[in-house]
N, C-alpha and C positions, 0 to 999 in steps of 0.2 A: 834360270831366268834373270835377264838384266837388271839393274833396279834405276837403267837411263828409258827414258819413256820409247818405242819407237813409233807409237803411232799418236796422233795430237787428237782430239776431238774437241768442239769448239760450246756442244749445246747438248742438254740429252737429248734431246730432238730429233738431232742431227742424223742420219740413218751411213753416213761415209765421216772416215776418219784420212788424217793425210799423214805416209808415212814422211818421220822426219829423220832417218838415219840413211844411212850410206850403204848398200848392200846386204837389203832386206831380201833372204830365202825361201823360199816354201818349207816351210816345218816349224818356223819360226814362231815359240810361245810369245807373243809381245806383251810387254806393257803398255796399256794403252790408259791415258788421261788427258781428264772430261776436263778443258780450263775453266770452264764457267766457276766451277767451285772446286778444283786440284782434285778432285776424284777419282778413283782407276777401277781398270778391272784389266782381266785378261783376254786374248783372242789369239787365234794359231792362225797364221799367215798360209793359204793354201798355194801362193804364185809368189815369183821372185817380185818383186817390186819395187821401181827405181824412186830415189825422195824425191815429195814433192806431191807423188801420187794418190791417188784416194783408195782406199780400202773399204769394202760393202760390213756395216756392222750386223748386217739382217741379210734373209736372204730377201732380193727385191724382184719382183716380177716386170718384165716387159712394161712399157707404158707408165711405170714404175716414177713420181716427185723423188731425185736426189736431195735430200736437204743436209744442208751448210749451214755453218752461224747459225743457224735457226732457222734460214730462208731457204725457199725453192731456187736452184741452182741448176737446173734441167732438166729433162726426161729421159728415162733408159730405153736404148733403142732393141737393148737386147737385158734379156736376166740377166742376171748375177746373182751367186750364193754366197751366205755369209764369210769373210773372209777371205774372197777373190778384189782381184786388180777392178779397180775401176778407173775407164780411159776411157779413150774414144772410141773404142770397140764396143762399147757397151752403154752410152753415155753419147748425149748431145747438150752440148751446156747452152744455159740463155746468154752464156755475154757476147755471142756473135753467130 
């Protein structure tokens, strides 16, 4: 395992993390840290995932509060299990 972070998480709240490296794989053990307070744990990356993107830290059901920073950031239009890609396949965000 790396000891460079690949996934960010912003709040423990927060239920998505956003991958911050370059050519994130499905198999991939990350490390993932909480910024609120440098925190980490680990998560296995089930889908390739380009940076930038969100990653499910739970599994989330349909109809499902995205939360970010701490806030509600949209609704899942579809599940997701812990450790899949979260987009717009899955995800309708509130900022538009």
């Amino acid at each position: 395992m790396s000891n460079i972070p690949q996934l960010l998480v912003h709040d423990h709240e927060d239920n998505v993390g956003v991958v911050v490296v370059e050519g994130l794989t499905a198999g991939t053990e990350m490390l993932c840290v909480v910024t609120h307070d440098n925190s980490s744990f680990q998560l296995t990356a089930h889908d390739d995932v380009p940076i930038g993107h969100k990653i499910a830290l739970s599994d989330i059901e349909e109809g499902g509060t995205a939360i970010k920073y701490g806030e509600d950031i949209g609704k899942f239009v579809a599940a997701v299990k812990k450790g899949h890609h979260v987009h717009t396949h899955n995800l309708k965000t509130k900022r538009w």
